[in-house]
C-alpha positions in Angstrom: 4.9 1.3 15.9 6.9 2.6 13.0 10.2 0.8 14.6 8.5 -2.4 14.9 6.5 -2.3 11.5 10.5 -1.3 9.4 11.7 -4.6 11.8 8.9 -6.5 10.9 8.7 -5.7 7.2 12.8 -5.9 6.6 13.0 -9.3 8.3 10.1 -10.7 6.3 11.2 -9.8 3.1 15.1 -10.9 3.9 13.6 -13.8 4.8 11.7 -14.6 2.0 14.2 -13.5 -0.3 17.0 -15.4 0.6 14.5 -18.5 0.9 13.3 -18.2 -2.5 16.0 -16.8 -4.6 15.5 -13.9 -7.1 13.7 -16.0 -9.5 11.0 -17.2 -7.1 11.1 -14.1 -4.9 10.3 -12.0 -8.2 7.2 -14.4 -9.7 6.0 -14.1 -5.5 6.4 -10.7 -5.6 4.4 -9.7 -9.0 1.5 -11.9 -7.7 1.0 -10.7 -4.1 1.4 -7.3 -5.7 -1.5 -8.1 -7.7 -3.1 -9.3 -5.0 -2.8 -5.9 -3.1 -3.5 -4.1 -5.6 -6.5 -5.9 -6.0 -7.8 -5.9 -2.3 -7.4 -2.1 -1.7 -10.9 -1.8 -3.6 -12.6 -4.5 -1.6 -13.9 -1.8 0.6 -15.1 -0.1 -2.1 -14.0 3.0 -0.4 -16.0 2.5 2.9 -13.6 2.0 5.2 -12.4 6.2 4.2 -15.9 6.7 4.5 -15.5 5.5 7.8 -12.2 7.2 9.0 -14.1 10.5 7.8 -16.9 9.9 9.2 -15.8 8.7 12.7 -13.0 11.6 12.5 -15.5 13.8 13.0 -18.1 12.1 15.2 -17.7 8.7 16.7 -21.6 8.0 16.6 -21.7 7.6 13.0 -19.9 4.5 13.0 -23.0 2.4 13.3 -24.7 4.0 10.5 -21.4 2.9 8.2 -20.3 -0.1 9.6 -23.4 -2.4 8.9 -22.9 -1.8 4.9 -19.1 -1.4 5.4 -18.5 -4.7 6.1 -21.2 -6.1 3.1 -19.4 -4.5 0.8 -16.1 -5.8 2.0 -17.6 -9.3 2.2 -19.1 -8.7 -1.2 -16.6 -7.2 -3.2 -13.5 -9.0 -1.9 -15.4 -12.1 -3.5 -15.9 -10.9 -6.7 -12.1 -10.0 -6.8 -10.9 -12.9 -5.8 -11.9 -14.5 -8.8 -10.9 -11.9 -11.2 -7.4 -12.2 -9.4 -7.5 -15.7 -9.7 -8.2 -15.7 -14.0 -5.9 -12.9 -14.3 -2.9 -14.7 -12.9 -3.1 -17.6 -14.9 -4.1 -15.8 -18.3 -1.4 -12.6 -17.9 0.6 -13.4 -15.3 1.5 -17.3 -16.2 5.4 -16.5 -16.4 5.1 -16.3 -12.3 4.1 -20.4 -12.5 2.3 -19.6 -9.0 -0.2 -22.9 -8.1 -3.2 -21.9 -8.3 -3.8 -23.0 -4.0 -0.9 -21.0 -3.5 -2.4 -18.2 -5.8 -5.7 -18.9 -4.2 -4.3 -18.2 -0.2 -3.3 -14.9 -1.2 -5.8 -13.8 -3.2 -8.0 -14.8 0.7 -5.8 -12.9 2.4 -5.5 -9.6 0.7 -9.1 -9.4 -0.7 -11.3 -10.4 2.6 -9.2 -10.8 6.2 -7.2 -8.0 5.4 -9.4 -5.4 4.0 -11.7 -6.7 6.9 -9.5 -5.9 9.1 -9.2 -2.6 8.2 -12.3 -1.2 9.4 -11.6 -1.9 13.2 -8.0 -0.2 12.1 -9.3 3.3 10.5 -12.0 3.2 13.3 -9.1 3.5 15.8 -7.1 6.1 13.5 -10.4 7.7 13.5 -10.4 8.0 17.2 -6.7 9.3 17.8 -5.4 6.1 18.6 -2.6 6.2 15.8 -0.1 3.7 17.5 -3.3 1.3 18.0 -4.7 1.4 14.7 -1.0 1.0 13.6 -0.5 -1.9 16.0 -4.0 -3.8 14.1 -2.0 -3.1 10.7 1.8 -4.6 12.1 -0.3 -7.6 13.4 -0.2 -9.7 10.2 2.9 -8.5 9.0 4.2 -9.6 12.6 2.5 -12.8 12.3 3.9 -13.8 8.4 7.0 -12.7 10.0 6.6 -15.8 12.4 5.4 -18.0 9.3 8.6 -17.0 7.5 11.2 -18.0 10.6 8.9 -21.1 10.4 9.8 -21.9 6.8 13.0 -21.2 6.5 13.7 -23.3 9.8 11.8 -26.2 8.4 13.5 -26.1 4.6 10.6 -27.8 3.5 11.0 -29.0 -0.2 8.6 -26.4 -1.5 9.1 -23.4 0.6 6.9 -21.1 -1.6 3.3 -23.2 -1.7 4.1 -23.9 2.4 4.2 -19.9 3.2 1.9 -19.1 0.8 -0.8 -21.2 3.1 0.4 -19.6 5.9 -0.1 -16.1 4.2 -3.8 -16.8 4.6 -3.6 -18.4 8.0 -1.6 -15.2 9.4 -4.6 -13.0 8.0 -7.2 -15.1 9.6 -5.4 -14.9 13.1 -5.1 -11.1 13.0 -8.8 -10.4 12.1 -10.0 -12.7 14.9 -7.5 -10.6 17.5 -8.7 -7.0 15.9 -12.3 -7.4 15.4 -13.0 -7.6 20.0 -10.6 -4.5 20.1 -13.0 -1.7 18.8 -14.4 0.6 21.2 -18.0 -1.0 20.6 -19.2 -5.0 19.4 -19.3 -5.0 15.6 -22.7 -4.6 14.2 -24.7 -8.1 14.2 -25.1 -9.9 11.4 -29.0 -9.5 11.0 -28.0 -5.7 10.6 -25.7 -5.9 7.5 -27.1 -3.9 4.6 -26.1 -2.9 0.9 -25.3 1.0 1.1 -28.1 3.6 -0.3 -27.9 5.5 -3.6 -26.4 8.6 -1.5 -23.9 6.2 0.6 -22.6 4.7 -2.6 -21.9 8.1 -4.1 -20.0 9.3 -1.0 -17.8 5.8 -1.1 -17.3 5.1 -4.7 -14.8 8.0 -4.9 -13.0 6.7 -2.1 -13.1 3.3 -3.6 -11.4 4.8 -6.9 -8.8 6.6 -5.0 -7.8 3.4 -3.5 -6.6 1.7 -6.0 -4.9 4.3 -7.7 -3.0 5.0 -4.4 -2.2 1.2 -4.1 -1.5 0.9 -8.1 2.4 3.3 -7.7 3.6 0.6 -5.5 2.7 -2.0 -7.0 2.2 -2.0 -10.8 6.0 -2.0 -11.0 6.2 -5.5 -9.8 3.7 -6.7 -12.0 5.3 -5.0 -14.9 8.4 -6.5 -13.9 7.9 -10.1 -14.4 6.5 -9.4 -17.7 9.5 -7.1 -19.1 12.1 -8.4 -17.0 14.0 -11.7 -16.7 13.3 -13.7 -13.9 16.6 -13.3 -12.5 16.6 -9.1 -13.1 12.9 -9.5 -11.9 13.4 -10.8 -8.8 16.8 -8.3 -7.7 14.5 -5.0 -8.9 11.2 -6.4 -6.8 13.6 -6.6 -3.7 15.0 -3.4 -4.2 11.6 -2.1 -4.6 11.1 -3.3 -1.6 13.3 -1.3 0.6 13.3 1.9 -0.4 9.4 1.4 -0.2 9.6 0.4 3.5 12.4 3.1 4.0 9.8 5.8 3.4 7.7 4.7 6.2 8.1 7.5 8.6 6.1 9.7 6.0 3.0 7.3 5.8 3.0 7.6 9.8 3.2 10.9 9.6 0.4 11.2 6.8 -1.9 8.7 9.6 -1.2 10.4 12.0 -2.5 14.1 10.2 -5.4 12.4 8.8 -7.8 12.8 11.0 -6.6 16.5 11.8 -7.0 17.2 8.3 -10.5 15.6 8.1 -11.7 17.8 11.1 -9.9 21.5 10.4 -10.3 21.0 6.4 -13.2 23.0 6.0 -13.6 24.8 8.8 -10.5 26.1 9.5 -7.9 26.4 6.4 -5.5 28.7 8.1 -4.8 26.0 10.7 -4.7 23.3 8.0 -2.2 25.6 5.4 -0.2 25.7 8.1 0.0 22.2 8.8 0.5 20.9 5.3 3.4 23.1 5.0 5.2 21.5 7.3 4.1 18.7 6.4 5.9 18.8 2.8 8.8 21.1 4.2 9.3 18.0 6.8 8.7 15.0 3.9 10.9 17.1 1.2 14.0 17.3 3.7 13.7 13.5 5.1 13.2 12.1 1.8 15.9 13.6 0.4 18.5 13.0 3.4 16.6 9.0 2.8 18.0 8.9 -0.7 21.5 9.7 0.1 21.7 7.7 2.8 20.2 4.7 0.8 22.7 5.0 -2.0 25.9 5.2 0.0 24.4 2.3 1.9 23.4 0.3 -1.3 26.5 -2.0 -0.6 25.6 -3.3 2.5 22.2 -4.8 0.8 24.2 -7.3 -1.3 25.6 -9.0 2.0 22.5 -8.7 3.5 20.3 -10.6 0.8 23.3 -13.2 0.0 25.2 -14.2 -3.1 22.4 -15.4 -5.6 21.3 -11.1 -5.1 24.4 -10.0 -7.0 23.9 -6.6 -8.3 21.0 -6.0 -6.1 23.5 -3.1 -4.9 23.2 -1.9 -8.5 19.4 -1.7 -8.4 19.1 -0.1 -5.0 21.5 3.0 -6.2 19.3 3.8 -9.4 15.9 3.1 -7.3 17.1 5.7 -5.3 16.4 8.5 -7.6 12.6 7.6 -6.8 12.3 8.4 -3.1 11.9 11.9 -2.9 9.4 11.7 -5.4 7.4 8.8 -3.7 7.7 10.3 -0.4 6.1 13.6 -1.9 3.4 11.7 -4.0 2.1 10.2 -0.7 2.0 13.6 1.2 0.2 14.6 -1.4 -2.0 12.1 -2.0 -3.2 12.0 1.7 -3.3 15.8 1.8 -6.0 15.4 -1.2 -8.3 12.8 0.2 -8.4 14.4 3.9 -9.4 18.1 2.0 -12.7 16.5 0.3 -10.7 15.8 -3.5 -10.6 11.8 -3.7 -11.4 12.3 -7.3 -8.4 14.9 -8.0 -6.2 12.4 -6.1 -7.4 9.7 -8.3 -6.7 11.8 -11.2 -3.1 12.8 -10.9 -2.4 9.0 -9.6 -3.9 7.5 -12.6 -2.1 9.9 -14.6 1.3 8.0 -12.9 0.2 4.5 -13.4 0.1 5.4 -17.2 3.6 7.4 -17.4 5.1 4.5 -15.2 3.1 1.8 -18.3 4.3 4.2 -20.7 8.1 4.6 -19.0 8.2 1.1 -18.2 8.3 -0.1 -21.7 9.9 2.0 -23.3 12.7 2.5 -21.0 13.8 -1.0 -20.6 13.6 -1.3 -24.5 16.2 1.2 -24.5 17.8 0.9 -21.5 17.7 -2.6 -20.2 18.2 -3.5 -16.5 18.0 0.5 -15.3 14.4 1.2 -17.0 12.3 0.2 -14.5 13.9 1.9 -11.7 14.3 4.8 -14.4 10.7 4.2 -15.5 9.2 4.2 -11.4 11.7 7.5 -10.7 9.9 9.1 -13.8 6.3 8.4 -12.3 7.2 8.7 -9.0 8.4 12.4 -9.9 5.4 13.2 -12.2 2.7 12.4 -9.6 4.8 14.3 -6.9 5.1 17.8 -9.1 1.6 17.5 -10.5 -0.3 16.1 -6.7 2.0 19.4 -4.8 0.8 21.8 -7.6 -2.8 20.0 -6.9 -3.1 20.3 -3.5 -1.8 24.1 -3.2 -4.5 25.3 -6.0 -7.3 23.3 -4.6 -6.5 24.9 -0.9 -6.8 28.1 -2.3 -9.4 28.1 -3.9 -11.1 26.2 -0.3 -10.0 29.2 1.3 -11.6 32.0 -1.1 -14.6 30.0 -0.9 -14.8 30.0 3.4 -13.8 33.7 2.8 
């Protein structure tokens, strides 16, 4: 699954780069970054109420789904349209259509956080490669919409994928939704969540978007302090070394539910596992980095001649990985161990170095700041989420002791 999501994901975003050009690509970029950003708190935090919850015993999932999916239905609404008057108020250099704007928002605000739950159910079960299979299925699908495109050469490339964005989405929730081990609640059932269920998910729901915010902000903050041009070369870069750290967000889904279940009960078992869990992701991330900067090069033929210097950009962005890679072990380490609010805390602390960074670097330092500004955050939430995670499972073990 991992193979097929890096294929998937590196020939979509070729793709769609070389389509667009960097100008283009980087206004696409900042929006559907938005947009992610955005949808990850459409759940408000139930679907990681669910993963818990089912980690530990499959029954449960009828008492969460019903008010899961009302909340998804619910919430993903209400962002949509503060998506929609934020795009055209701070994020009018992008010159997005709004229908364009309008099919992503769709996409990554209702099918997709939709189909989540029928993915962290799955997770939730031990069926990692299936619940990754639910997650590849759009991707795999807006791979198809891109071949389309860029076969067809229609004359506005950008507003023609951007309605298939939302037509990929809808396909893949219709596929996922019969997979699940039992029928989705019906829809007579569908509830708000209690006092009590809201407290258990709003943390979750916090944690969320500050997860999602690392990846993303960047590209936002990019169109704004950037040229269009220098916008569009960083928010491909970003691109790559983001899906070259893959193999540590399969192995954080793939932990998850261990972590969920032996957390409490048993911390000798789960010290155990999270040290080789960082010993694993400190030596692969590190190896990723090298590898990534002598192969920087190759990028430039790969994205074409209107990506000149993307080369450049890919060699400073490589100072980041190791500190992204550790950020998410650490961040999934958090949540599985019963401290979404702790995770939350040390991630919101990076979205403000990386504002902070950001602005101040590319005032000084022109093109290299943001990749200087993300490498600064990246590194900041990795020290301060390692340091988190090592105090907070000791104290959890004094405490069972």
């Amino acid at each position: 699954m991992l193979g097929l999501r890096l294929f998937v994901q590196a020939g979509t975003l070729l793709l769609i780069a070389r389509m667009l050009g960097p100008d283009e690509f980087g206004a696409f970029a900042g929006v559907a970054a938005l947009a992610v950003l955005l949808g990850t708190l459409s759940t408000c935090g139930t679907h990681l109420v669910l993963l818990g919850e089912v980690s530990k015993d499959p029954a449960r999932r009828e008492q969460i789904l019903p008010y899961a999916i009302t909340c998804t239905l619910f919430g993903g609404s209400v962002l949509l349209g503060i998506y929609l008057l934020f795009c055209k108020a701070v994020l009018h250099e992008a010159n997005i259509p709004l229908a364009v704007l309008l099919s992503i928002g769709t996409a990554e605000m209702l099918l997709l956080p939709l189909l989540s739950l029928p993915a962290v159910e799955h997770q939730a079960l031990g069926r990692i490669a299936r619940s990754q299979l639910l997650l590849i299925l759009p991707l795999t699908l807006r791979l198809t919409a891109a071949m389309i495109v860029a076969l067809w050469r229609p004359d506005d490339p950008l507003a023609v994928f951007g309605y298939l964005y939302c037509l990929t989405a809808f396909v893949a929730l219709i596929v996922a939704v019969p997979t699940t081990p039992a029928p989705w609640p019906r829809l007579h059932t569908w509830r708000l969540p209690s006092q009590g269920q809201w407290q258990q998910a709003k943390g979750y729901a916090v944690l969320a978007i500050t997860a999602a915010g690392p990846s993303e902000l960047d590209k936002m903050l990019a169109i704004k302090l950037l040229s269009p041009t220098t916008g569009g070369l960083y928010a491909a870069g970003s691109r790559v070394i983001s899906a070259a750290t893959l193999p540590v967000v399969a192995m954080m889904q793939s932990a998850l539910p261990r972590l969920f279940r032996d957390s409490r009960d048993q911390p000798a078992h789960t010290a155990r596992l999270l040290r080789w869990i960082f010993s694993i992701t400190l030596i692969y991330s590190v190896v990723l980095a090298a590898a990534l900067w002598l192969a920087a090069p190759i990028f430039a033929w790969l994205f074409g001649e209107r990506y000149d210097g993307i080369e450049y950009m890919i060699s400073w962005l490589c100072l980041a990985v190791p500190g992204m890679a550790l950020r998410i072990a650490a961040g999934s380490a958090l949540m599985a161990i019963g401290k979404p609010w702790i995770r939350a805390g040390f991630e919101a602390v990076g979205l403000v170095s990386l504002l902070i960074a950001a602005v101040t670097f590319t005032y000084y330092f022109g093109v290299v700041g943001m990749p200087l500004a993300l490498a600064c955050s990246e590194w900041v939430m990795a020290i301060l989420g390692s340091c988190l995670v090592v105090s907070t499972h000791r104290q959890a073990v004094k405490t069972v002791g």
